[in-house]
C-alpha positions in Angstrom: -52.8 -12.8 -266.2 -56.1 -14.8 -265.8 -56.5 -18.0 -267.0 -59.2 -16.6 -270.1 -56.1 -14.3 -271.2 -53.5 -17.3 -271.8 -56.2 -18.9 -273.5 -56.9 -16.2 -275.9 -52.9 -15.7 -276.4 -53.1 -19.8 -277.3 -55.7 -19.5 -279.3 -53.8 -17.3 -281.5 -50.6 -19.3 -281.4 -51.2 -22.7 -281.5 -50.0 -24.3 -283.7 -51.4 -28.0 -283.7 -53.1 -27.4 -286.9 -56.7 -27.6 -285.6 -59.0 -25.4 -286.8 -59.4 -22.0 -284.5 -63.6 -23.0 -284.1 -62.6 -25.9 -283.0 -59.8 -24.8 -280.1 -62.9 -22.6 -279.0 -65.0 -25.2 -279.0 -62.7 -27.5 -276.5 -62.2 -24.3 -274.4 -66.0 -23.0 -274.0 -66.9 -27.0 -273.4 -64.7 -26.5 -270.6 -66.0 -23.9 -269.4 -69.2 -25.5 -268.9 -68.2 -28.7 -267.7 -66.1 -27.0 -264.7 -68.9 -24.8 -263.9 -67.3 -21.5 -264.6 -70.5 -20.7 -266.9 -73.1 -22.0 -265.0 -76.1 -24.3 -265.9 -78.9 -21.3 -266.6 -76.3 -18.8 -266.5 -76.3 -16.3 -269.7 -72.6 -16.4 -271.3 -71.0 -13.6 -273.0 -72.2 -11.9 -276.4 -70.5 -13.0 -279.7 -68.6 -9.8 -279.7 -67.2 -10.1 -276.0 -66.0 -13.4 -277.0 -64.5 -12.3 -279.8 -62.6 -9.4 -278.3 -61.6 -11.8 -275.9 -59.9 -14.5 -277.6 -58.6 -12.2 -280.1 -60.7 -14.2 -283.1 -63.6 -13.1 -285.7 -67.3 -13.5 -284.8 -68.0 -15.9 -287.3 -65.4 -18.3 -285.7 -66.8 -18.0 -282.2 -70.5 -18.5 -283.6 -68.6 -21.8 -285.0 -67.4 -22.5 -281.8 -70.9 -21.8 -280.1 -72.7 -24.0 -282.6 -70.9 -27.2 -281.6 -71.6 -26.9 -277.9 -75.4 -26.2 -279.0 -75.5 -29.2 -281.0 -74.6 -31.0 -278.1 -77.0 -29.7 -276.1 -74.5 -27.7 -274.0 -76.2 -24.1 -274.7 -79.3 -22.9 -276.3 -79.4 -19.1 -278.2 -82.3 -17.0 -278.3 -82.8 -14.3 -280.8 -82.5 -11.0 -279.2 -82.0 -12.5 -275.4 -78.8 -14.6 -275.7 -77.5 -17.5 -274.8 -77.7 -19.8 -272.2 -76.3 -22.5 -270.2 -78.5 -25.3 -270.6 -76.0 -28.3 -269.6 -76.8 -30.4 -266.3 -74.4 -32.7 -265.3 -75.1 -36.4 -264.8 -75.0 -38.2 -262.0 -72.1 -39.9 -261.5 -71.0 -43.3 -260.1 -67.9 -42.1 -257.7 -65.4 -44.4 -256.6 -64.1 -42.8 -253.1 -60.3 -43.2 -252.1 -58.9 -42.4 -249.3 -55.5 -41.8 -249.1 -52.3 -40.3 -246.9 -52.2 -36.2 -246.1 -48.7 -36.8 -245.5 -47.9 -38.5 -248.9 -49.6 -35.3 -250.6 -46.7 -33.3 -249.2 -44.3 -34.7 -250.8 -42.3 -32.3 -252.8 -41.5 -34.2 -256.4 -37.3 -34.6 -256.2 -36.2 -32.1 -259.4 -39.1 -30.5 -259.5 -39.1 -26.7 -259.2 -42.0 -23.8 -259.7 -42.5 -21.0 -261.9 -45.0 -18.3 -260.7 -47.4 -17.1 -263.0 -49.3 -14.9 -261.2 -49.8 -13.9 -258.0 -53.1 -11.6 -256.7 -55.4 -10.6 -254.1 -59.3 -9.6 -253.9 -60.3 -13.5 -255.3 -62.5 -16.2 -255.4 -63.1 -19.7 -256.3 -65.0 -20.1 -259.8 -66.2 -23.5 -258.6 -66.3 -24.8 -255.1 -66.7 -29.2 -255.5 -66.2 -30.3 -251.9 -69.2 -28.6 -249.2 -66.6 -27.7 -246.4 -66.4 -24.5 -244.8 -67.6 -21.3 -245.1 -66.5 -19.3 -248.4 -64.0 -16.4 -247.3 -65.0 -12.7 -248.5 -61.5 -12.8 -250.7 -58.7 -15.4 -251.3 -55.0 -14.7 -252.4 -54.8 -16.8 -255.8 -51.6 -18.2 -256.8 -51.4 -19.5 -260.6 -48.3 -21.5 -260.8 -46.2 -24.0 -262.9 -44.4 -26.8 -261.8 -41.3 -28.5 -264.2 -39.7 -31.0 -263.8 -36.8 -32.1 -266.4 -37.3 -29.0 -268.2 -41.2 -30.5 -269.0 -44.3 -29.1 -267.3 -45.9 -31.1 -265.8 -48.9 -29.3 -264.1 -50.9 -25.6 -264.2 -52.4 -24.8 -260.8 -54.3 -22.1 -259.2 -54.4 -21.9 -255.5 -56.9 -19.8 -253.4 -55.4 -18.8 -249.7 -58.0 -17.1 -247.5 -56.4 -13.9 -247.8 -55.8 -13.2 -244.1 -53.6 -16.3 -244.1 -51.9 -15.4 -247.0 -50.0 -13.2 -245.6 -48.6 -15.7 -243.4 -47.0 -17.4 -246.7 -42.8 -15.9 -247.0 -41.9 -15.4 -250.1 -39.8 -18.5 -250.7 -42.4 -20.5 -250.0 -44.3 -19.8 -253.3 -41.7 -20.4 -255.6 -40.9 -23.6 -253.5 -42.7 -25.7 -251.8 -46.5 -27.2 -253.1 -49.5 -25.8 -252.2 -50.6 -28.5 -249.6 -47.0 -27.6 -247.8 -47.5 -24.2 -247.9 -50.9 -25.1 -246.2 -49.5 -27.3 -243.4 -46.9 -24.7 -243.0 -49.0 -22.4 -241.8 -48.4 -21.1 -238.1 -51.7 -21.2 -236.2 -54.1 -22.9 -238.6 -55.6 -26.1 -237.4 -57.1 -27.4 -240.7 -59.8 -30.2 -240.1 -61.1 -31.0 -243.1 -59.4 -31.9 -246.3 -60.9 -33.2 -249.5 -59.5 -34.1 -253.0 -61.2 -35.1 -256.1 -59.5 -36.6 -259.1 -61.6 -36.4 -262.6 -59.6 -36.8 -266.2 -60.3 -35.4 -269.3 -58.8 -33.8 -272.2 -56.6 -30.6 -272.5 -57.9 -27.4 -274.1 -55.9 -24.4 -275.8 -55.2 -22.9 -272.2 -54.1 -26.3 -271.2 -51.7 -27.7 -274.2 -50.5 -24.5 -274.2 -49.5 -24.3 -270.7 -48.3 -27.8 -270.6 -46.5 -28.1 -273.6 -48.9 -31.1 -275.1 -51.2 -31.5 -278.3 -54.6 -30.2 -278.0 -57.2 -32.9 -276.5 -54.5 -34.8 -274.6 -54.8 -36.6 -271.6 -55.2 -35.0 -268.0 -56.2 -35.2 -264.9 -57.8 -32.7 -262.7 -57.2 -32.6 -258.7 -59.2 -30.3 -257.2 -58.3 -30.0 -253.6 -60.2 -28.0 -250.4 -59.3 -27.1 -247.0 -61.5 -25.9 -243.8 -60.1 -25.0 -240.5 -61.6 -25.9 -237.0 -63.3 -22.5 -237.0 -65.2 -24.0 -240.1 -63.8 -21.2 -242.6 -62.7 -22.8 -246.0 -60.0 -21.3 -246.4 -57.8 -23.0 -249.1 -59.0 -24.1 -253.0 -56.8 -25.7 -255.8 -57.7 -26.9 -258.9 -54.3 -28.5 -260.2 -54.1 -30.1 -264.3 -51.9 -32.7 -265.2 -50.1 -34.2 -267.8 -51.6 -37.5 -268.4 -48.4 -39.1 -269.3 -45.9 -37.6 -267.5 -47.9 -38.4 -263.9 -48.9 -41.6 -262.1 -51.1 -41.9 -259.2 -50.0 -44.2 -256.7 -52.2 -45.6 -253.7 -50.9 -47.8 -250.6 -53.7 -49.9 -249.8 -54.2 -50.7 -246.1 
């Protein structure tokens, strides 16, 4: 199930009272924030959307008008519509912190599978390691702790070392453990960037939270000493269930 098809099932279901327009509206921003539709990329027609999330026309042309009043998109009669968003330039503050710490497996924790499927790739690449693999093995998966969820991942394993991964590892262990796991990979490079924002309808559904709640994204990449990216995550948080903790040195 990809991630556009749980948000379409939310989008149906949910039940926080908001509007349907609006739901769309927090998803598509998404979508362009994230880079998933592209700045100058064409997104889908009215009635693709439509079909897709399962709601009338009218609603996603709702939808479609709030991220053109914000100067997300711009329509064109009888071409379509178009990414028109380029993001700023931001002030980053850069962390460093401990690989080891980030394979810590969270005591009570465990991991639901969502999916699990070949022939992949990254819809975003943040960190310019390593060279993109032909196809990655992408693992959508939950994590719960305390019977709450507390983050929606999808992992990306170059998919010739996938098939290193046993089978208990992926309802088990974290992704980054699964990585270091790995017999015969040498990864040199390791990067992680931590952004927050707001959940959408795929997002509150998944984790259980009101629509526009805090999270945090933690998008993570891997390159081996052959320089072959070879590992992507893009993990979501709940803002108050998770606290980041750094040692300073």
């Amino acid at each position: 199930m990809t991630a556009q098809t749980n948000a379409s099932v939310a989008v149906k279901q949910h039940a926080g009272g908001m509007p349907r327009y609006l739901q769309l509206g927090t998803l598509f921003r998404r979508l362009v924030s994230s880079g998933q539709w592209s700045d100058g990329a064409q997104i889908p027609t009215v009635e693709d959307l439509a079909a897709e999330y399962g709601v009338a026309r009218a609603t996603v042309r709702q939808a479609l008008g709030i991220l053109e009043s914000e100067g997300l998109i711009e329509r064109f009669r009888a071409k379509g519509t178009f990414v028109t968003y380029q993001a700023q330039e931001q002030i980053w503050c850069e962390v460093e912190t401990d690989w080891n710490g980030l394979l810590i497996s969270r005591e009570g924790a465990t991991i639901e599978l969502i999916s699990d499927e070949p022939g992949h790739q990254p819809p975003v690449l943040v960190h310019p390691i390593g060279e993109r693999a032909r196809a990655y093995r992408r693992l959508r998966r939950r994590h719960i702790r305390h019977g709450a969820p507390y983050l929606i991942a999808d992992t990306y394993f170059e998919e010739s070392l996938a098939k290193k991964i046993p089978a208990a590892a992926v309802a088990s262990k974290t992704s980054l453990s699964i990585l270091a796991g790995l017999k015969g990979v040498k990864v040199t490079d390791v990067r992680q960037t931590l952004t927050i924002g707001s959940a959408d309808v795929d997002t509150a559904e998944q984790l259980q939270i009101p629509l526009n709640a805090p999270v945090a994204y933690v998008r993570r990449s891997a390159a081996d000493d052959a320089g072959r990216l070879i590992f992507v995550t893009e993990g979501i948080y709940r803002g108050d269930l998770v606290r980041l903790d750094l040692r300073l040195k």
